[in-house]
ZANULO-841339 format. One record per residue: residue number from 1; residue in three letters; y, x negated, z of N, C-alpha, C in turn. Coordinates in steps of 0.1 Angstrom, whole numbers, always signed. Atoms other than C-alpha are relative to their C-alpha. Layout:
ZANULO-841339
k / r / n.py / n.px / n.pz / ca.py / ca.px / ca.pz / c.py / c.px / c.pz
NUM / ALA / Y / X / Z / Y / X / Z / Y / X / Z
...
This chain:
ZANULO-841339
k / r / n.py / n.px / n.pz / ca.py / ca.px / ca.pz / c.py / c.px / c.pz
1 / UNK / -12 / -8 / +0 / +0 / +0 / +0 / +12 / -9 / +0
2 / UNK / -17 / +11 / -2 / +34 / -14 / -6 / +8 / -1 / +13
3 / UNK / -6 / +0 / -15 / +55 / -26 / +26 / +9 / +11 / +1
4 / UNK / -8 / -9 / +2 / +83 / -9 / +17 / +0 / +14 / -1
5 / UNK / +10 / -12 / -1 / +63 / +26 / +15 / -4 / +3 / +13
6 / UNK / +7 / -1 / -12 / +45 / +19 / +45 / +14 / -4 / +13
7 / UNK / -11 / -4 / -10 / +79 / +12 / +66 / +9 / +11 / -4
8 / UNK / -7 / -13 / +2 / +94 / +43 / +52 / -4 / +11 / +5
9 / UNK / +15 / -10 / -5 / +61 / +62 / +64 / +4 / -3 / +19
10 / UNK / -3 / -1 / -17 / +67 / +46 / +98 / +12 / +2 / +1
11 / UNK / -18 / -2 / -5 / +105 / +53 / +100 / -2 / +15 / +4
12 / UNK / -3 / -12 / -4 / +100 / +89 / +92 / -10 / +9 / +11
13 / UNK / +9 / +0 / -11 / +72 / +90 / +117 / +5 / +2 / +11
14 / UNK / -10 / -2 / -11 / +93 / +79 / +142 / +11 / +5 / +2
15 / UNK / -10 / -9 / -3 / +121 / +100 / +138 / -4 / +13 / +6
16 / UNK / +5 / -12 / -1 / +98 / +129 / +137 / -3 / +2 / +13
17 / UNK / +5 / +3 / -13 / +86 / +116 / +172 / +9 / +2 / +8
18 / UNK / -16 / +0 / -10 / +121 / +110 / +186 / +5 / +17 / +1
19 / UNK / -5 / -12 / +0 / +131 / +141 / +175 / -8 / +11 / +11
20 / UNK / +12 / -5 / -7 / +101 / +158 / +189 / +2 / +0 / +17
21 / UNK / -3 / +4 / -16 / +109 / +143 / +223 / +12 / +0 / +3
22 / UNK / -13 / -1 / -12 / +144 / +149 / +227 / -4 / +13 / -2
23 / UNK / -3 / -20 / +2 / +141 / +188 / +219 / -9 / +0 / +13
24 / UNK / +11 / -2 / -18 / +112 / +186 / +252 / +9 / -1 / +5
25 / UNK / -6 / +4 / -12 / +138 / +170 / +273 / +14 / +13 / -3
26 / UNK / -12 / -10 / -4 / +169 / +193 / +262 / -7 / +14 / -4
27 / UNK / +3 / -13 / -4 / +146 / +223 / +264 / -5 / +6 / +14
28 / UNK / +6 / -2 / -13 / +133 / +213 / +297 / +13 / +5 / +8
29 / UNK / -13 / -5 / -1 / +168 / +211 / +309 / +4 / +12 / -1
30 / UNK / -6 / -15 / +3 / +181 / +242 / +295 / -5 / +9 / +11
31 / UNK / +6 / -10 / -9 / +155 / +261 / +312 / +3 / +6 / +9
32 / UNK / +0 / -2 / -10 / +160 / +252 / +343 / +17 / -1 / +3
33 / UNK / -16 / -3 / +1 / +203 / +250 / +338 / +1 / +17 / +0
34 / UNK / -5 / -17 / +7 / +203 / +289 / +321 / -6 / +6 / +13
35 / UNK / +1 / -8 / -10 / +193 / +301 / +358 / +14 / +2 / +6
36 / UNK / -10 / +3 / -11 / +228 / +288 / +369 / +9 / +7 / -8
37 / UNK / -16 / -2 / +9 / +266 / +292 / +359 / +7 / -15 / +4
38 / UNK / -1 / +9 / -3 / +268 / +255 / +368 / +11 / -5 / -11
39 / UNK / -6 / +7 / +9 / +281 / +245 / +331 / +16 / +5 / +5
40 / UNK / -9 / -13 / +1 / +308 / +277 / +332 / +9 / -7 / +15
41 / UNK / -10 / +3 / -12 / +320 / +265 / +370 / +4 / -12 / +0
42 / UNK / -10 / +14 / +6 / +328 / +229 / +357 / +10 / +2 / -5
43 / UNK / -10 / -1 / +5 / +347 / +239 / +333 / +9 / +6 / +5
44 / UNK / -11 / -7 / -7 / +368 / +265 / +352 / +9 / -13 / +16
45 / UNK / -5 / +7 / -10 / +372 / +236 / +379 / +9 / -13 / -6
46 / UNK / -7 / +13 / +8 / +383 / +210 / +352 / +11 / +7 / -6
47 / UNK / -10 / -7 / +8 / +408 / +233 / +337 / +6 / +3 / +8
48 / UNK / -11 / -2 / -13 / +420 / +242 / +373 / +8 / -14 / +7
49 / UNK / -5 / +11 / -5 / +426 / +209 / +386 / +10 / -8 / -10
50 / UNK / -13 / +4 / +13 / +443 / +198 / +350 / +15 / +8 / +4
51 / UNK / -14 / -10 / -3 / +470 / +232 / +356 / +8 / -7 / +14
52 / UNK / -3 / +4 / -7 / +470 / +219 / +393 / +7 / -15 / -1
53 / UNK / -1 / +8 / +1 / +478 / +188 / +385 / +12 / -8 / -7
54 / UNK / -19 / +3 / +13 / +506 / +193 / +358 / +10 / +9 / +11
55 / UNK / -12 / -11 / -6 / +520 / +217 / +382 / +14 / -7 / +8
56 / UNK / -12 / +13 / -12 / +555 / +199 / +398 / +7 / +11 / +13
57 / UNK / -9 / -7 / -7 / +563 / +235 / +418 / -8 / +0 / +11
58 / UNK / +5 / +2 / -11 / +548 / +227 / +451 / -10 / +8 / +6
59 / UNK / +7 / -9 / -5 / +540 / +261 / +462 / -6 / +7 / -8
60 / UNK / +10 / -2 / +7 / +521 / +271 / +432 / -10 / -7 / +1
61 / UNK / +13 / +8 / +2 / +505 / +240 / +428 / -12 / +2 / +11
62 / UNK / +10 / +0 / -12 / +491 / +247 / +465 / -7 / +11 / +0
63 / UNK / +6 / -13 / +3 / +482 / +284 / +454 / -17 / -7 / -12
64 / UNK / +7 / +1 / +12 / +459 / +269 / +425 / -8 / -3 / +8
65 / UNK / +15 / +5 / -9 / +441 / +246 / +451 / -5 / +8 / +6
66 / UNK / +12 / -10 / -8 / +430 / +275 / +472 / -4 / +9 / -9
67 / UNK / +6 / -10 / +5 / +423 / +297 / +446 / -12 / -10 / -5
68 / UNK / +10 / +11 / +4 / +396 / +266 / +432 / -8 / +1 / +11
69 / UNK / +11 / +5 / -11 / +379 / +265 / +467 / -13 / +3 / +0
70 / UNK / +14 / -5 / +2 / +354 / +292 / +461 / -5 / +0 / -14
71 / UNK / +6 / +3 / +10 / +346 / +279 / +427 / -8 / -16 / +5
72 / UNK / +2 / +7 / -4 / +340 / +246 / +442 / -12 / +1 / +9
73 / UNK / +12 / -2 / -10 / +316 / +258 / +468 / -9 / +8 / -7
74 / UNK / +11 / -13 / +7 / +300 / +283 / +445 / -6 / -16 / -12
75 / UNK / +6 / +11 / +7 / +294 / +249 / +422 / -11 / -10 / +8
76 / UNK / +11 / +6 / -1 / +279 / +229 / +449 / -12 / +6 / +8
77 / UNK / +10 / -5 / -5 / +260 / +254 / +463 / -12 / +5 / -10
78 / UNK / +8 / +4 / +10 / +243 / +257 / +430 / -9 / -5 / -7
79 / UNK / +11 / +9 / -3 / +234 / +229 / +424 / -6 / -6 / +4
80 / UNK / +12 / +2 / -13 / +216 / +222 / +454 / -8 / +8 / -5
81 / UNK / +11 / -12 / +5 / +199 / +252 / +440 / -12 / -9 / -11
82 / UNK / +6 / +8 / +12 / +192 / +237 / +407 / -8 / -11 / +4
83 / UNK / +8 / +10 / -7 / +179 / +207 / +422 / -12 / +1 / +1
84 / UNK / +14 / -4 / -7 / +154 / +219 / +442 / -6 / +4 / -7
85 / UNK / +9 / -4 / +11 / +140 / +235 / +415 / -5 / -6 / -11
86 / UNK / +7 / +9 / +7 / +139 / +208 / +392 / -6 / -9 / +5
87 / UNK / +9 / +7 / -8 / +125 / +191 / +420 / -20 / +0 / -6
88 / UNK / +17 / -5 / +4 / +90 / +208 / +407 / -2 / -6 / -8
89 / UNK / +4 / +5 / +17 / +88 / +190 / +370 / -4 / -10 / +4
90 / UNK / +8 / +11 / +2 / +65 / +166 / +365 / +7 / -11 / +2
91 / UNK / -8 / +12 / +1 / +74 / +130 / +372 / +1 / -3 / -14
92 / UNK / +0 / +3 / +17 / +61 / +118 / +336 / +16 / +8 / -5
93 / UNK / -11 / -4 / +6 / +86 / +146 / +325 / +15 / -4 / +4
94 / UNK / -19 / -4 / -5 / +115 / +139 / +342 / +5 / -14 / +1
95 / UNK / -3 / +16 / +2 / +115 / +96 / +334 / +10 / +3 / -13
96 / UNK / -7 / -6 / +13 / +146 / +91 / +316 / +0 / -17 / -3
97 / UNK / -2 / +9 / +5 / +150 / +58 / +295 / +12 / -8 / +5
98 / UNK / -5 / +4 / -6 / +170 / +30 / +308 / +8 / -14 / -12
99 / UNK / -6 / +8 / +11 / +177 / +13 / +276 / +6 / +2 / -10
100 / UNK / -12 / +0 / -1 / +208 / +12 / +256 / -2 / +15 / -8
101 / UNK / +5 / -5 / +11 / +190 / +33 / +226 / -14 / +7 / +6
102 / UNK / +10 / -3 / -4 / +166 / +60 / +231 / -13 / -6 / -9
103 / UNK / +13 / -3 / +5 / +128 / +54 / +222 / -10 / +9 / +1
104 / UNK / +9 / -14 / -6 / +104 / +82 / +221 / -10 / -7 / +7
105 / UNK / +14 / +4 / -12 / +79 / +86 / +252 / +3 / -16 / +4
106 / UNK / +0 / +11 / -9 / +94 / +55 / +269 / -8 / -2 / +15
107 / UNK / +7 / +0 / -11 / +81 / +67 / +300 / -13 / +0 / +2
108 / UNK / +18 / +5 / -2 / +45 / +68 / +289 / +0 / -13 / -4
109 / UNK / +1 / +11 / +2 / +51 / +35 / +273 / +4 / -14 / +11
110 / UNK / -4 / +11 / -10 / +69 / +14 / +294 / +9 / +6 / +13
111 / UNK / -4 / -9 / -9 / +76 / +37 / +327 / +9 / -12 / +12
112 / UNK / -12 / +13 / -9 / +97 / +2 / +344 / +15 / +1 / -7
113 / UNK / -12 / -1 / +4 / +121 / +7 / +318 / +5 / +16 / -1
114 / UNK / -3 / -17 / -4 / +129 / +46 / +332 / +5 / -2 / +14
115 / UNK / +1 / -8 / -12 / +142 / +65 / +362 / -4 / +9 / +3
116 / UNK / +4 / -16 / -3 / +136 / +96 / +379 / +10 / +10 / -3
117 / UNK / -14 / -9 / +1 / +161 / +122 / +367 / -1 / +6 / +14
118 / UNK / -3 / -5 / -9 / +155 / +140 / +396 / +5 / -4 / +16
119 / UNK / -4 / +9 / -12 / +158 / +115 / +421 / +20 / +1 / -6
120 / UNK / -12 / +0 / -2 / +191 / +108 / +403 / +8 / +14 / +0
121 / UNK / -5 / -16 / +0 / +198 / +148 / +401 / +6 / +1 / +20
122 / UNK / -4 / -3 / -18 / +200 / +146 / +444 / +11 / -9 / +2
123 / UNK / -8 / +13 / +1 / +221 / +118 / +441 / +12 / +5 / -3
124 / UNK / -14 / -7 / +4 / +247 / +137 / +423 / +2 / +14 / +13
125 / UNK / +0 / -16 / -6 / +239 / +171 / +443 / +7 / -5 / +16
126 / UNK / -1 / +1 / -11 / +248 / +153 / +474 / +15 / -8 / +0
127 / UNK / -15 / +2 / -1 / +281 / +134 / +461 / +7 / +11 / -3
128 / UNK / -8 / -14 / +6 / +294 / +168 / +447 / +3 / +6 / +9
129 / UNK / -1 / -9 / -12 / +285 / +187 / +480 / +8 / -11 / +9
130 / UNK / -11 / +11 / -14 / +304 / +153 / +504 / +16 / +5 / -8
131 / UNK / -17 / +2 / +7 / +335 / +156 / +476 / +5 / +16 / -1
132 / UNK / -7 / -11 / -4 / +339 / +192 / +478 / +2 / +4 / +15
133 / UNK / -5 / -1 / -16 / +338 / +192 / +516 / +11 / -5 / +2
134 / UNK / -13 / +1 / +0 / +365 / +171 / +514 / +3 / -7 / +19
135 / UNK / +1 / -3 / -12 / +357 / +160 / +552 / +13 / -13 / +5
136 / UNK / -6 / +7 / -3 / +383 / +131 / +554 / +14 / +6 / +0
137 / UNK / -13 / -4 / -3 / +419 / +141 / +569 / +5 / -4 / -11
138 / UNK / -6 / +5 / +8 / +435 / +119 / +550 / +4 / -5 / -19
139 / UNK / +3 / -4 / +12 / +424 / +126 / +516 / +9 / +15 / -5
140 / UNK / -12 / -10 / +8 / +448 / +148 / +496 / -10 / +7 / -9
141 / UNK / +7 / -8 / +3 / +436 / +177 / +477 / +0 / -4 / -15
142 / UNK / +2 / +5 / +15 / +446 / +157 / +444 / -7 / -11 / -1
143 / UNK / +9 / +10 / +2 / +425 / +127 / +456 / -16 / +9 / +1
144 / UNK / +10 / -11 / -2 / +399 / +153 / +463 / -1 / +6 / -15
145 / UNK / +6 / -4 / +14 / +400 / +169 / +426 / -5 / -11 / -8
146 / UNK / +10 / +15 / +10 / +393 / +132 / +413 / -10 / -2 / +4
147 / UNK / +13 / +8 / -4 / +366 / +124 / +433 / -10 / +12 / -3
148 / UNK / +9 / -15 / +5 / +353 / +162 / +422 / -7 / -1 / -15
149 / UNK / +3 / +7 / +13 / +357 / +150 / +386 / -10 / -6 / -2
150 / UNK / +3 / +15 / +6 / +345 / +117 / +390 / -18 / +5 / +3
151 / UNK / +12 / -5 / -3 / +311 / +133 / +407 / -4 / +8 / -15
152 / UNK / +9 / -10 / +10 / +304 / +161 / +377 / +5 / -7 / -13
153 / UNK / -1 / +11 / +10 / +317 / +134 / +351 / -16 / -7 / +0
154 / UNK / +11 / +9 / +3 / +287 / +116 / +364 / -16 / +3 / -2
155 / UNK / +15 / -8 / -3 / +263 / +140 / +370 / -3 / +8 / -18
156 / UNK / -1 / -6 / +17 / +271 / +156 / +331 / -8 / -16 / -9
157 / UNK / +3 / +12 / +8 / +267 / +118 / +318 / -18 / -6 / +4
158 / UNK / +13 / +7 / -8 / +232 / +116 / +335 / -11 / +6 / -8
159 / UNK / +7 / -8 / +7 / +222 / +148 / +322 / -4 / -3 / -15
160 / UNK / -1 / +3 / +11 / +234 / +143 / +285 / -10 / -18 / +0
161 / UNK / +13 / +10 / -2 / +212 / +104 / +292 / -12 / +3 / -2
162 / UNK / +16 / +1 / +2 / +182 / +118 / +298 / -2 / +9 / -12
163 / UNK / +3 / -6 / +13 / +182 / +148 / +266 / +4 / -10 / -11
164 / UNK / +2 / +9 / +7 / +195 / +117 / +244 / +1 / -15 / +2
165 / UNK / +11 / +16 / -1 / +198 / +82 / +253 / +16 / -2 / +13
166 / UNK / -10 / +7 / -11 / +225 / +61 / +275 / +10 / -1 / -11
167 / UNK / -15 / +1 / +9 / +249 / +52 / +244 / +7 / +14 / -6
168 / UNK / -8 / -13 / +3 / +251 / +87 / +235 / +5 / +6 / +9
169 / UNK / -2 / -3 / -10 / +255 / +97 / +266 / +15 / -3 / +10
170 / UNK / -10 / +8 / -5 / +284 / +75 / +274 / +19 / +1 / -13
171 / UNK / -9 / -5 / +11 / +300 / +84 / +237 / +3 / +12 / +4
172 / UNK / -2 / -13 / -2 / +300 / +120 / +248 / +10 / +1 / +12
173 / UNK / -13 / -10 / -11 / +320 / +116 / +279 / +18 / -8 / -3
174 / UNK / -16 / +1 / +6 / +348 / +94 / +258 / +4 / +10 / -5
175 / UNK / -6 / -14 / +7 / +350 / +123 / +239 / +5 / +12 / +0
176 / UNK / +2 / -13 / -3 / +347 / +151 / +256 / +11 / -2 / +15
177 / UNK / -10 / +5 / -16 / +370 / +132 / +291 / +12 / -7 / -3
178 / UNK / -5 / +5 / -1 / +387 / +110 / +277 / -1 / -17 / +10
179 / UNK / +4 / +6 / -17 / +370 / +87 / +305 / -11 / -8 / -8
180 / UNK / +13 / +15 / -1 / +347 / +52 / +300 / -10 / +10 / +11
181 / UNK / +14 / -2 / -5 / +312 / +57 / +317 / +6 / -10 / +13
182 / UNK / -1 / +11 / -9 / +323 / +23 / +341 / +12 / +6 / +5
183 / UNK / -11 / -6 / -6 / +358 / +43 / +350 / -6 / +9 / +12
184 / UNK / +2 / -9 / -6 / +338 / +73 / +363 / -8 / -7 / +14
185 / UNK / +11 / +2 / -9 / +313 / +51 / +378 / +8 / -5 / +9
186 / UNK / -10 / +7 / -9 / +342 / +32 / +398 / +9 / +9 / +7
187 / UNK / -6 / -12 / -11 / +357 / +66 / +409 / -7 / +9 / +8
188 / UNK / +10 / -11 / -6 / +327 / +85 / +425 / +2 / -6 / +16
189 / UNK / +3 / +1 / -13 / +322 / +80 / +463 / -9 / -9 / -2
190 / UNK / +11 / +14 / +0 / +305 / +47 / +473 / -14 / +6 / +5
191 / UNK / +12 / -3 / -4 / +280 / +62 / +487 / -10 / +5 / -11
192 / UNK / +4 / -5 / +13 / +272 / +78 / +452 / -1 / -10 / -8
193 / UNK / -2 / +12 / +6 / +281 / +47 / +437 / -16 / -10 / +2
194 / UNK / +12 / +13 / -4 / +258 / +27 / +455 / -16 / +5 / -6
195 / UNK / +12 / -6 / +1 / +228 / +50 / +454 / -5 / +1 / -16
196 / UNK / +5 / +0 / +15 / +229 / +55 / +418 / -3 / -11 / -9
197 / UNK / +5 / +10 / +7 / +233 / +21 / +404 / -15 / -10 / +6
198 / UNK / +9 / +2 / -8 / +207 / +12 / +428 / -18 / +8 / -9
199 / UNK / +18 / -8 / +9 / +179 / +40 / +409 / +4 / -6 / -14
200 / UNK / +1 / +4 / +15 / +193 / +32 / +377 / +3 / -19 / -6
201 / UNK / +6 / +13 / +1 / +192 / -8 / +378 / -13 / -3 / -8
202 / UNK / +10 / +4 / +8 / +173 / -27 / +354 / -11 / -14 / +5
């Protein structure tokens, strides 16, 4: 057989494969997402904190913050939900690739170069629920919408990771934030910080 034939054979092989295995991973996802309103209460909290944020009239801008509170608590109370539920999926299923470019079924192949999505899923669920408590006096309610951000910035960029790879995943939140991947990761809570680069270490 000609080489050239026979690496065309395997290219479209492997696409078919890739392909194959992202649609598993952003169907597994969905699934267990389409129980929530998780996407829906991001957004309404990123679009409130923006208004809040441009606002220069004092006693509006403090009206906006408390009207956000019970969106904020209805978010991390959620996904604590979510969590726990995805807690159930298979480990196999829930290994996300750790290198720069997805490969299909990395995790049956080379399961060192993976995480645990769900490990890193608690990770997020637990800086989200500290940054909307908000438990430090001296934290302002605008250092408090960044650090709310910087948490569901990172927990969106974890998700979109594991359905396609880390570089897409990091293109998606220039695009969509305006925000580097190493910006967000430098504004989350250390405690979030630490924990995560810690599971996702190579």
């Amino acid at each position: 057989m000609d080489v050239s034939l026979l690496l065309l054979i395997l290219a479209l092989a492997g696409y078919v494969f890739q392909v194959r295995d992202e649609r598993r991973r952003v169907g597994l996802l969905a699934t267990y997402l389409g129980h929530y309103q998780i996407e829906q209460l991001m957004a309404t909290l990123t679009e409130g904190y923006m208004r809040a944020l441009g606002e220069t009239d004092a006693a509006r801008q403090q009206q906006i913050w408390s009207m956000l509170g019970s969106a904020e608590t209805a978010l991390s109370e959620q996904f604590q939900k979510f969590v726990a539920d995805f807690a159930r999926v298979d480990e196999a299923a829930a290994r996300v690739s750790k290198l720069p470019i997805s490969i299909f079924y990395t995790g049956k192949w080379w399961p060192n170069s993976t995480f645990d999505l769900r490990k890193a899923l608690g990770v997020h669920a637990h800086g989200i629920s500290q940054a909307v408590a908000n438990t430090s006096p001296q934290r302002s309610d605008r250092d408090k919408a960044f650090t709310v951000l910087a948490e569901i910035f990172l927990m969106q960029h974890t998700c979109h990771w594991y359905c396609k790879s880390l570089g897409v995943a990091s293109a998606r939140l220039v695009m969509r934030h305006q925000t580097p991947y190493q910006k967000v990761l430098d504004s989350v809570a250390p405690d979030t910080r630490q924990a995560y680069t810690a599971l996702i270490a190579r």
